[in-house]
C-alpha positions as CSV (number, residue, x, y, z in Angstrom):
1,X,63.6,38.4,0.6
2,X,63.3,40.8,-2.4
3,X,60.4,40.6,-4.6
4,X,60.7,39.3,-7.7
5,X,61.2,42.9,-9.8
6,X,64.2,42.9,-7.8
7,X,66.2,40.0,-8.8
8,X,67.9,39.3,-12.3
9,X,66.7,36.5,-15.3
10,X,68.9,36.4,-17.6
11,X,67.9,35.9,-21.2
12,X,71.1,34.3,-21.8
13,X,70.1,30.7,-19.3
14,X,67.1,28.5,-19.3
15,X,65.9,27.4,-16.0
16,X,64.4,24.7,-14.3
17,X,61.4,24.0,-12.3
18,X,64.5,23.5,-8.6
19,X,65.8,27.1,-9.5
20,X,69.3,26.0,-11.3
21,X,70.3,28.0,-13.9
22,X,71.8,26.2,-17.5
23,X,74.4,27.8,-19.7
24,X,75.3,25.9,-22.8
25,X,78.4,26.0,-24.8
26,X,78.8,23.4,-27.1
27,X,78.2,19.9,-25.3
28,X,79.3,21.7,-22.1
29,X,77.0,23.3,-20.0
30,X,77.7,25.1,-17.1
31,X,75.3,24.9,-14.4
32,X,74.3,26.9,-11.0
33,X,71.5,28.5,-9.4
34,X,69.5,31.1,-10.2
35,X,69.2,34.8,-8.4
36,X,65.4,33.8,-6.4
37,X,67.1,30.2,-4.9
38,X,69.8,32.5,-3.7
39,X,67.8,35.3,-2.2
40,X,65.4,32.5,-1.2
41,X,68.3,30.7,1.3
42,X,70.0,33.5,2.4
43,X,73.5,33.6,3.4
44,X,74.9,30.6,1.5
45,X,78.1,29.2,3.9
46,X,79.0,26.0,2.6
47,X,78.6,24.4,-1.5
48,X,78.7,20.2,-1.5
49,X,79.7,19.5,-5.3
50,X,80.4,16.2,-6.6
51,X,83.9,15.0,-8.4
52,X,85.1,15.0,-11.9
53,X,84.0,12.5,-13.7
54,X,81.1,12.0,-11.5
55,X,77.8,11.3,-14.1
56,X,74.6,11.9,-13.6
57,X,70.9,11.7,-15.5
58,X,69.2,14.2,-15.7
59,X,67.1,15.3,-12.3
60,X,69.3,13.7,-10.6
61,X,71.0,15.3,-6.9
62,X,74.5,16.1,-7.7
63,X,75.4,18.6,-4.4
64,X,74.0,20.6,-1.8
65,X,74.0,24.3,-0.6
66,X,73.8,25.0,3.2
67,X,72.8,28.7,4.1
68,X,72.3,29.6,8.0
69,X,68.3,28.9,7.5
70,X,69.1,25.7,5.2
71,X,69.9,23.1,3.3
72,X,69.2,22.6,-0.1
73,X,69.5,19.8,-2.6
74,X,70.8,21.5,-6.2
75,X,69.6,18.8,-9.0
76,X,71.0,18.4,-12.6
77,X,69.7,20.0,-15.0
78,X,71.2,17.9,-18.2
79,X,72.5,14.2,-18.1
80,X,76.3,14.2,-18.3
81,X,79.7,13.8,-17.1
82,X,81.1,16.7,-14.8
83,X,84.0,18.0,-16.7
84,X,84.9,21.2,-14.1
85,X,84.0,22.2,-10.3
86,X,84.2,25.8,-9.0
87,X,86.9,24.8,-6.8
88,X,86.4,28.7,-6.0
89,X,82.9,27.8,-3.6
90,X,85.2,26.0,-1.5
91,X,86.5,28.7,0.4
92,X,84.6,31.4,-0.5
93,X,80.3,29.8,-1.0
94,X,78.9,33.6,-0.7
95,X,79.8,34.2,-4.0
96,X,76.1,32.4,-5.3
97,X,74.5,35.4,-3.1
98,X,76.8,37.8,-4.6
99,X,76.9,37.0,-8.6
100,X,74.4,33.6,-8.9
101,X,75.2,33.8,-12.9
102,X,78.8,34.1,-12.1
103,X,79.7,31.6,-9.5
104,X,78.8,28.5,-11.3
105,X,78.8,25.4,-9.3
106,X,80.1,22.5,-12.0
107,X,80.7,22.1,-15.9
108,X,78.9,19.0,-17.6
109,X,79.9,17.4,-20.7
110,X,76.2,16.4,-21.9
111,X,74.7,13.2,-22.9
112,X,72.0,15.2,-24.9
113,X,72.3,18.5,-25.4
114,X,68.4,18.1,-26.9
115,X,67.7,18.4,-23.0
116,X,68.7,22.2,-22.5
117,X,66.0,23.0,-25.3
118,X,63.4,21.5,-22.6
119,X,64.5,23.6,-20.0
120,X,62.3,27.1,-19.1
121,X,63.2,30.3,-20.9
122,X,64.0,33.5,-18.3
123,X,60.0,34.3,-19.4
124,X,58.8,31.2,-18.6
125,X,60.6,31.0,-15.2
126,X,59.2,34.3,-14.0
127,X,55.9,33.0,-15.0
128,X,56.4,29.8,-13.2
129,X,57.4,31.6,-9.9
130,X,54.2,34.2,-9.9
131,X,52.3,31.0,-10.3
């Protein structure tokens, strides 16, 4: 595992207190997780996601990601209806270890966009995981 120098925050997401990473766009927000919950699992070999259409509240479990020391339960960040998968993970999961900002796991058309504004800033992330 690398030490936190090492891995990447970017500015440019808000986090949450599970590791996933948000990206908003409008009322869509793309949604993944974040450089530590990869480095964390290790080689990631298999992503469950859910369907489009599928709607969920916020918190709530929408997939999991099996590495070869775990599995782990990824959780929405935002309430909304999943718009887009990354049919991509399906054959090829090791992408999240690769480029965790970059392999996004679903798109969400949100209920609230208010929600992302509650989510951690890159700072406050870092600040939660030295804690």
């Amino acid at each position: 595992m690398k030490d936190l120098s090492e891995l990447d925050f970017p500015e440019t997401v808000r986090y949450t207190e599970d590791h996933e990473w948000a990206a908003v766009d409008g009322e869509v927000v793309r949604i993944g997780v974040s450089d530590y919950a990869q480095d964390q699992l290790g080689d990631i070999v298999y992503v469950e996601m859910p369907e489009i259409g599928d709607i969920f509240e916020k918190g709530d479990e929408f997939g999991t990601l099996e590495s070869v020391k775990a599995v782990s339960e990824i959780y929405m960040p935002v309430g909304g209806e999943v718009v887009a998968v990354n049919e991509v993970l399906v054959d090829t999961p090791e992408l999240i270890n690769q480029d965790p900002y970059g392999a996004w796991i679903v798109e969400i058309r949100a209920t609230d966009v208010g929600e992302y504004d509650e989510l951690m800033s890159a700072e406050d992330y870092i600040e939660m995981l030295r804690g």
